[in-house]
ROZA-921515 format. One record per residue (C-alpha): residue number from 1; x, y, z. Coordinates in pm, 1 decimal, padded with zeros to 6 digits. Example, Ala and Ser with C-alpha at 12.3 -4.5 7.8 and 13.67 -1.06 7.14 Angstrom:
# ROZA-921515
> pos, east, north, up
> 1, 01230.0, -00450.0, 00780.0
> 2, 01367.0, -00106.0, 00714.0
END
This chain:
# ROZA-921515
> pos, east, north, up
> 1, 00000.0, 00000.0, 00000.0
> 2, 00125.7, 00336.8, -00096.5
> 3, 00232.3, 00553.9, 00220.4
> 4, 00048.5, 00899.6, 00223.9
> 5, -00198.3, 01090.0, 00454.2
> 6, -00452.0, 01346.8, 00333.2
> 7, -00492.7, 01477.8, 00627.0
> 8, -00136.2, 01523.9, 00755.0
> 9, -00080.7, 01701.3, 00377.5
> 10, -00359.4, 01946.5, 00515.3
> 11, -00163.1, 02043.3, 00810.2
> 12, 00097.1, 02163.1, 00598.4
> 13, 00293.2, 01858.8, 00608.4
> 14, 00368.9, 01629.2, 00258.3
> 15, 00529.2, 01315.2, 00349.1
> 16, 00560.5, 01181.3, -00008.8
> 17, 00755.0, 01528.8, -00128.1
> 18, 00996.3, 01357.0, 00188.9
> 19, 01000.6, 01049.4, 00016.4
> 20, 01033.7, 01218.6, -00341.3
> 21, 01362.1, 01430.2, -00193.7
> 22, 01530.7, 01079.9, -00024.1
> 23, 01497.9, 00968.2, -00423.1
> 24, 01642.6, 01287.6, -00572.5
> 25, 01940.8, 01292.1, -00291.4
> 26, 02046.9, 00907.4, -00318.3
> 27, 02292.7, 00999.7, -00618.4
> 28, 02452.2, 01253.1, -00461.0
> 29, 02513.9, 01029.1, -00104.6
> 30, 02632.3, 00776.3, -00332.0
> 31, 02903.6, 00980.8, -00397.7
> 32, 03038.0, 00986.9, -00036.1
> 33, 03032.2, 00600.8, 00007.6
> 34, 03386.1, 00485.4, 00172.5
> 35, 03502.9, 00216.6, 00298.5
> 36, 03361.1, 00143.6, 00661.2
> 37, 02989.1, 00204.6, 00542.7
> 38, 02746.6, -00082.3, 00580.9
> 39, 02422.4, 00145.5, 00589.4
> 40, 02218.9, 00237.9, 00249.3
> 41, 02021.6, 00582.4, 00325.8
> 42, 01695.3, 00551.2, 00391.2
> 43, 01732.8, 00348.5, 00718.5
> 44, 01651.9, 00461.5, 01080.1
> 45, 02033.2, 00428.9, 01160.8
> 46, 02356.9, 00537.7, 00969.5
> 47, 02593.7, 00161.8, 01061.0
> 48, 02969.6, 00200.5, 01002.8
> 49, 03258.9, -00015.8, 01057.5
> 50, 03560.3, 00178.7, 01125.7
> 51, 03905.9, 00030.3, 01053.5
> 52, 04113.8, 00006.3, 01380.5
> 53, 04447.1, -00224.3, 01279.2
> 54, 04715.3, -00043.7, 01397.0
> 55, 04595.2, 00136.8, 01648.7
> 56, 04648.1, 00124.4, 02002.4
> 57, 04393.6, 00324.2, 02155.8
> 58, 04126.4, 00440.5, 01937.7
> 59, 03950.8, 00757.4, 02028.0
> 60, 03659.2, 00886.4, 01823.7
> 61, 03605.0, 01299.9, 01831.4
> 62, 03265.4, 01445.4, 01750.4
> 63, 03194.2, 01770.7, 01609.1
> 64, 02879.5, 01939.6, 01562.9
> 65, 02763.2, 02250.4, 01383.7
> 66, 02545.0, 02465.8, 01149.8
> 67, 02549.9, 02703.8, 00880.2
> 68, 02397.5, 03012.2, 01132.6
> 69, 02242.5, 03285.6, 00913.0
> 70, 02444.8, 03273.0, 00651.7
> 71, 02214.0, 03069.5, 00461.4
> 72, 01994.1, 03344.8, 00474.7
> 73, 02198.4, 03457.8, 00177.2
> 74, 02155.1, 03121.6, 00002.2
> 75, 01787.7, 03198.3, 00014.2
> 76, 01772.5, 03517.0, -00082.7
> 77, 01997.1, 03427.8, -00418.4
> 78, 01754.9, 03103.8, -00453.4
> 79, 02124.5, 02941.6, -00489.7
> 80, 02115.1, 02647.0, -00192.6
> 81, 02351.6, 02381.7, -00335.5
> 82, 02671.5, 02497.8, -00133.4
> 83, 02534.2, 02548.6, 00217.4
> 84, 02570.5, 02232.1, 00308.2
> 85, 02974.9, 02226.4, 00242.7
> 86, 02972.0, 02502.8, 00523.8
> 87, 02838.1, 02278.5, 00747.6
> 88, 03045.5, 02015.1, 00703.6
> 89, 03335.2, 02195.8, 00698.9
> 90, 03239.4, 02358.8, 01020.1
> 91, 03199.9, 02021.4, 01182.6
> 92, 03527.5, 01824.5, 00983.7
> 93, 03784.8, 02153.8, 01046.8
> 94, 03730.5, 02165.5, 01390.3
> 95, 03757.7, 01761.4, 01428.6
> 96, 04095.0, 01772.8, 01282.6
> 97, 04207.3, 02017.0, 01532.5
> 98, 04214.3, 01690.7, 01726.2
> 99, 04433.3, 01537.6, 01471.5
> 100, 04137.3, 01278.4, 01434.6
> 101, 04037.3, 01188.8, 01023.2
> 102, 03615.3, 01260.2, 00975.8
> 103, 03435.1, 00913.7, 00919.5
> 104, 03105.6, 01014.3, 00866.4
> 105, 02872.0, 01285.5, 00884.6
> 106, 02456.6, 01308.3, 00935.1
> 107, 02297.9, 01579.3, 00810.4
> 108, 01936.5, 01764.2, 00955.8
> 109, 01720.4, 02007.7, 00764.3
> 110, 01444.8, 02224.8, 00939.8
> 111, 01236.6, 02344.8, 00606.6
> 112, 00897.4, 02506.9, 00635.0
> 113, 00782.0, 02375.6, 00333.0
> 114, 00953.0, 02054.0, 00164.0
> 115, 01050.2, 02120.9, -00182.5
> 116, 01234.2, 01796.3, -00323.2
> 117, 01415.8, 02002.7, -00524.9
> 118, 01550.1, 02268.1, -00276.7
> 119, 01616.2, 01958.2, 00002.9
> 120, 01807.6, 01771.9, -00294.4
> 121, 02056.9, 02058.3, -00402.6
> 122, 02104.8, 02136.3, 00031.2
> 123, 02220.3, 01771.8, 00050.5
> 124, 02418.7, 01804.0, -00260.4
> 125, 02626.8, 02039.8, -00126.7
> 126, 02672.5, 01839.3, 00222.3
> 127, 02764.3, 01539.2, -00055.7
> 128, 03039.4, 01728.9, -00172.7
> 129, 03151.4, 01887.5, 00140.6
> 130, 03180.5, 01527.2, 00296.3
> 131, 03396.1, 01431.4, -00055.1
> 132, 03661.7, 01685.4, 00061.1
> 133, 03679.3, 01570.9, 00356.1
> 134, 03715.5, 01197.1, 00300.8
> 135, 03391.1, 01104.6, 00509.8
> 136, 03056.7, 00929.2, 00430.9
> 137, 02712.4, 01108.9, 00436.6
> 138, 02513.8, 00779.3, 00588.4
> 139, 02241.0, 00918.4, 00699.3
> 140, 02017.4, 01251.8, 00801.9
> 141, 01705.3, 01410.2, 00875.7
> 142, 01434.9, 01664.3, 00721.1
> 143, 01181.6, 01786.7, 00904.1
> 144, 00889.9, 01986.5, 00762.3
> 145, 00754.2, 02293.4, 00981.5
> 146, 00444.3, 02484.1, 00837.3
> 147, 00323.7, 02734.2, 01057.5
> 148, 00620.0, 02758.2, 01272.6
> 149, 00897.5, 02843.0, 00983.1
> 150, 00834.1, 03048.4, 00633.5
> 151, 00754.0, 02812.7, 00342.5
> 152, 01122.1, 02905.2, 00192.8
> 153, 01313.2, 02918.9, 00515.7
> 154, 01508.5, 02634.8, 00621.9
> 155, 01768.7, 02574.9, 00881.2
> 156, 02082.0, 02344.5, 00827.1
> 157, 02301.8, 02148.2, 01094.3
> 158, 02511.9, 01855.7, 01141.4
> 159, 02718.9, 01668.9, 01325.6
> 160, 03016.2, 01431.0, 01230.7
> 161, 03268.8, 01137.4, 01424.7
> 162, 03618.8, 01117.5, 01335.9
> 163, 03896.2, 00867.2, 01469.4
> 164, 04228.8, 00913.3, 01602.6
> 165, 04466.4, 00682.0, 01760.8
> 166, 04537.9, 00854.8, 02150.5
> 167, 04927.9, 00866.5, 02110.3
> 168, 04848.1, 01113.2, 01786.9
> 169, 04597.0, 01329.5, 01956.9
> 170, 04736.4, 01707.0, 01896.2
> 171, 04828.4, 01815.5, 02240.8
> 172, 05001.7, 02108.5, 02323.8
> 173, 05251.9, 01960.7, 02585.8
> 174, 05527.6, 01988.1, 02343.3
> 175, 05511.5, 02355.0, 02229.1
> 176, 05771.0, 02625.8, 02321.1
> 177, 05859.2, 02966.2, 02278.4
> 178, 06003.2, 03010.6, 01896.7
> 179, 05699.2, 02777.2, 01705.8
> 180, 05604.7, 02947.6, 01420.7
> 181, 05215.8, 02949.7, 01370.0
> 182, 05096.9, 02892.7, 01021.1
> 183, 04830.1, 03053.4, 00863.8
> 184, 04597.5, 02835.3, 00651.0
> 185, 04369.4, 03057.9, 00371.7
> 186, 04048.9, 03097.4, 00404.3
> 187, 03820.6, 03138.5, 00119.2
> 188, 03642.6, 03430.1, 00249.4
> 189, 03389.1, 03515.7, 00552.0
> 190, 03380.5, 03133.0, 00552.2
> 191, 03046.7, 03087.0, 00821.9
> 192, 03047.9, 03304.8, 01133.9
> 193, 02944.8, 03647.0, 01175.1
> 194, 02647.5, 03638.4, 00922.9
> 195, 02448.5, 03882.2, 01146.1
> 196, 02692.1, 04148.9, 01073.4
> 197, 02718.0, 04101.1, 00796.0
> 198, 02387.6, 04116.9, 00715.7
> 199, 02326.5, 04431.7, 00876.6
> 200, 02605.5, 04582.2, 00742.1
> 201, 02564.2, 04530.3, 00400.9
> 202, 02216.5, 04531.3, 00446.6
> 203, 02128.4, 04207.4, 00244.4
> 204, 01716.1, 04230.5, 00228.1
> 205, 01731.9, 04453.2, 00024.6
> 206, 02080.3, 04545.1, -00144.8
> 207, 02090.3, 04379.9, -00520.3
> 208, 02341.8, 04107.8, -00414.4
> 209, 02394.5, 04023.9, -00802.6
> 210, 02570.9, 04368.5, -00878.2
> 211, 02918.0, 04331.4, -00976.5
> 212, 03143.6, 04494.1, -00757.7
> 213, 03540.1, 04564.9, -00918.1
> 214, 03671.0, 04574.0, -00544.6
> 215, 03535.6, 04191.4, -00498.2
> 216, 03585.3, 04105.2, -00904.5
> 217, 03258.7, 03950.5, -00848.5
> 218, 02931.3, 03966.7, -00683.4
> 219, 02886.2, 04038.5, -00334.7
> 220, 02642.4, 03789.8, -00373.0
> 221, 02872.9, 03576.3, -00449.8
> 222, 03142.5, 03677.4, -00194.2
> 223, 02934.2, 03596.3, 00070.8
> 224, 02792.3, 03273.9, -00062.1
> 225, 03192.0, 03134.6, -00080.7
> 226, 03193.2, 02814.9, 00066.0
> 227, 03409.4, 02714.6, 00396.6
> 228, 03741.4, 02565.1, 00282.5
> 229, 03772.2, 02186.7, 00420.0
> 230, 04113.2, 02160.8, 00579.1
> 231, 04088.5, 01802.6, 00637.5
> 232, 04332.9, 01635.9, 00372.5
> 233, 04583.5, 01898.9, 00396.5
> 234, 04616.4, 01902.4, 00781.6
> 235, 04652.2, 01501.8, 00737.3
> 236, 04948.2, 01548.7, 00528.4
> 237, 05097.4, 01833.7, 00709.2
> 238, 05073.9, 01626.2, 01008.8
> 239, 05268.2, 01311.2, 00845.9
> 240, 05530.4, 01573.0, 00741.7
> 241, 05574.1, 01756.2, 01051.8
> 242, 05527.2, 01739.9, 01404.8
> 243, 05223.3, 01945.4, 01480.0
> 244, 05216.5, 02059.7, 01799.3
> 245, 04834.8, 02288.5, 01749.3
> 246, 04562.4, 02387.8, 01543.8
> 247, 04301.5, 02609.3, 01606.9
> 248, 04017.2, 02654.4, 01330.6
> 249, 03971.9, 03053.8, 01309.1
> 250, 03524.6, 03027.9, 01335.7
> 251, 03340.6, 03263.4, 01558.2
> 252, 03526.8, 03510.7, 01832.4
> 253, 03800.9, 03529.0, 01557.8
> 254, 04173.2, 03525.0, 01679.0
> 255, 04115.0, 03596.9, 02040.4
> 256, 03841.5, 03312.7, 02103.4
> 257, 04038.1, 03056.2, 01903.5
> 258, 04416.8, 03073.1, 01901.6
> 259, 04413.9, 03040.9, 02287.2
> 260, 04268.1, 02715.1, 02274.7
> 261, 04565.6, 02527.8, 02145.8
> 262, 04817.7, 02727.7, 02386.0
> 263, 04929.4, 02619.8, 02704.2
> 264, 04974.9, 02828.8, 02997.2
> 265, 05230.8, 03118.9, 02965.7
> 266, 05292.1, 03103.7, 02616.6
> 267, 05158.5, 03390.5, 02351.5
> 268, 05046.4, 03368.7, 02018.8
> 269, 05214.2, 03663.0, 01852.6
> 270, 05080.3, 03766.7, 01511.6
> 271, 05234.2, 04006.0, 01256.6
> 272, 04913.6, 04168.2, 01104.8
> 273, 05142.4, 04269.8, 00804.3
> 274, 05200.4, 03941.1, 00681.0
> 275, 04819.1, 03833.4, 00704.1
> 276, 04662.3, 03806.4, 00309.7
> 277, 04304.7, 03942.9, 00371.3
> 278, 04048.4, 03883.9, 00125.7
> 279, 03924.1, 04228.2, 00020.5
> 280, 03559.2, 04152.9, 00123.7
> 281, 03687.4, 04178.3, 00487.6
> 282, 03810.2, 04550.3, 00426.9
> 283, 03460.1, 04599.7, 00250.4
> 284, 03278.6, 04504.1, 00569.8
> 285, 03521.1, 04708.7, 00804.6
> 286, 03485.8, 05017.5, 00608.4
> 287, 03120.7, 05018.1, 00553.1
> 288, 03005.1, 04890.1, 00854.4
> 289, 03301.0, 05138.7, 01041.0
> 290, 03380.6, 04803.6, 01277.4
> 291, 03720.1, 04879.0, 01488.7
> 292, 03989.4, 04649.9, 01381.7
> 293, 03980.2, 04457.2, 01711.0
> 294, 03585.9, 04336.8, 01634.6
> 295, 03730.0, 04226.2, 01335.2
> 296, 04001.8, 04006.8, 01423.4
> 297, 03748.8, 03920.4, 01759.9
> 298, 03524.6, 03818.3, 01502.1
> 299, 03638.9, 03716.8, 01175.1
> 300, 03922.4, 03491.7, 01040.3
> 301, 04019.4, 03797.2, 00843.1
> 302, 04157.9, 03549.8, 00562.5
> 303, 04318.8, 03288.6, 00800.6
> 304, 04091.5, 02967.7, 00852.7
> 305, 04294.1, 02731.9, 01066.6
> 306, 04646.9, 02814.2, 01216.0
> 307, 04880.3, 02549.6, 01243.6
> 308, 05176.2, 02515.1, 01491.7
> 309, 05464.0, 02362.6, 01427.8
> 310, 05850.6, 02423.8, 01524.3
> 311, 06060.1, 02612.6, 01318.4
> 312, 06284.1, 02381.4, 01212.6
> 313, 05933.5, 02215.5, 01056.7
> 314, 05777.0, 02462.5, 00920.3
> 315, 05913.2, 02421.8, 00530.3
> 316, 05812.1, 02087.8, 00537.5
> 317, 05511.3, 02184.1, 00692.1
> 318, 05457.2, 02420.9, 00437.2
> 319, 05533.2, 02167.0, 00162.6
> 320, 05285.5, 01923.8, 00268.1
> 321, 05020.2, 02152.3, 00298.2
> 322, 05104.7, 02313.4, -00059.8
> 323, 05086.0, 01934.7, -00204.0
> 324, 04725.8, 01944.5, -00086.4
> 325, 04642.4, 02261.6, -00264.4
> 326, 04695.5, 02495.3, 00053.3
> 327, 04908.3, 02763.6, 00009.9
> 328, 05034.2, 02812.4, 00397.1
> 329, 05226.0, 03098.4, 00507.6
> 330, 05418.5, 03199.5, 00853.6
> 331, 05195.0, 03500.3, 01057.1
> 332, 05356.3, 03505.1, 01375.0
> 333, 05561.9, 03257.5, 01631.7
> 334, 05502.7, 03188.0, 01982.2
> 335, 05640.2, 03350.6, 02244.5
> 336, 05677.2, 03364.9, 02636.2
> 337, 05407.7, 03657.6, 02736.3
> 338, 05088.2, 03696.8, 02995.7
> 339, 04841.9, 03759.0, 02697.2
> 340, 04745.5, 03466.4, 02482.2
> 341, 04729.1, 03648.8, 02129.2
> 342, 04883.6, 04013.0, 02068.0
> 343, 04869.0, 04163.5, 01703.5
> 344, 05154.2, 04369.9, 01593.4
END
């Protein structure tokens, strides 16, 4: 017997458009399939087998995160197939702070009204976030919500597991004054600090497809830059090199983050001058007039993860990280100081 209820459909709920958007997705999970997966989508639980020869004492790390409003500018461009890298990537980058490799990710869509299409293209993008990041998409969740979201609003979160053996967790017992910290480009805005942005550039109703020279694009599409996925690079930075911390630049910018791979009495000093910054950043500083330390408290201001390694590693570092397509650069060194990140 076909599944279907008239009367839930005149709630303002349509469970066969659910059905029809698990059909229009399967292609794209199909893409993430690795080995380890013994689940099929569709099921009530996401099964996978992790490989654990050679390790001594397995640890899996969990990570959890959304997009935040800055898939209210997905919306507004009616462009919603690259969302869903941004929440990977803010789940994967900060797992491989941990040193830990992503196995799988599970996906959950809040959607006032379910449009196979739209939910299809949101899970594409999580597809092809969890490609550059070497998991599997094995499962997820949409959830239709008339009368308590707008018919085109949505909301998108996630969570993923990774695995790391405990003698390979990145700990910072080893650092020292005289590390170099490594910056690792961002792409852009990347995801945090969509409500200022929003305000500032007043998105509801500024024509987000104008070309702007200063952006040699859109602002649209400036804003709508996906999250870069650190994953595979940090993995071959850390075979190179000894890492001894990584912080992944989200929200509370440098001040929030870089602490939290410092120990005790050592300083994260930063030359500003050697930072590339995107120009969109110095577009959103000068219109919304935001004081340089809101920025940097805020913003990754064109660095997405630093990396800490000592400075004997740091070519190799820097040559491993290259291989991967990411071109890391020195900002700073660590040194013996009672703040935990100074800008000079």
């Amino acid at each position: 017997m076909r599944s279907f209820s008239d009367s839930y459909r005149e709630a303002g709920v349509n469970i066969e458009a659910g059905y029809e958007g698990v059909r229009l997705m399967k292609d794209h999970v199909a893409r993430t399939q690795i080995a380890g997966v013994v689940s099929d989508i569709g099921g009530f639980g996401g099964l996978f087998a992790p490989d654990l020869k050679g390790m001594t004492e397995p640890v899996l790390v969990s990570g959890t995160d959304g997009v935040g409003t800055k898939q209210r500018i997905a919306q507004l461009l009616d462009k919603h197939d690259t969302v869903g890298i941004d929440c990977v990537a803010m789940c994967v980058n900060d797992i491989i702070c941990c040193g830990a490799q992503p196995l799988f990710f599970l996906d959950y869509i809040a959607i006032g009204k379910n449009e196979p299409e739209k939910v299809a293209a949101l899970v594409s993008g999580v597809a092809e976030g969890c490609v550059q990041a070497g998991c599997a998409l094995i499962g997820g969740e949409t959830a239709e919500h008339p009368g308590v979201m707008a018919a085109d609003d949505y909301d998108l979160a996630g969570f993923s597991v990774g695995l790391v053996d405990r003698p390979k967790v990145i700990d910072h017992s080893t650092m020292r004054a005289g590390d170099v910290i490594l910056a690792l480009p961002s792409s852009g805005i990347h995801s945090n600090g969509y409500s200022l942005v929003r305000k500032v550039f007043n998105v509801e109703r500024a024509n987000l497809n104008l070309y702007c020279d200063e952006l040699g694009r859109t602002l649209g599409e400036a804003l709508l830059e996906p999250t870069v996925i650190y994953v595979k690079p940090v993995l071959a930075c850390m075979k190179a090199a000894h890492v001894k911390g990584i912080s992944h630049i989200t929200g509370g910018g440098f001040f929030e983050n870089i602490p939290r791979c410092l120990p005790e009495g050592l300083t994260a000093k930063i030359e500003k001058a050697a930072i590339q910054t995107p120009p969109i950043f110095h577009m959103l500083q000068r219109q919304g007039r935001i004081p340089e330390h809101d920025m940097f408290n805020t913003y990754n201001m064109g660095v997405g993860m630093t990396v800490i390694v000592a400075k004997e590693d740091a070519d190799k570092a820097m040559a491993a990280l290259k291989a991967e397509g990411c071109g890391a650069y020195v900002i700073g060194e660590i040194v013996e100081s009672g703040e935990r990140v100074t800008l000079c």
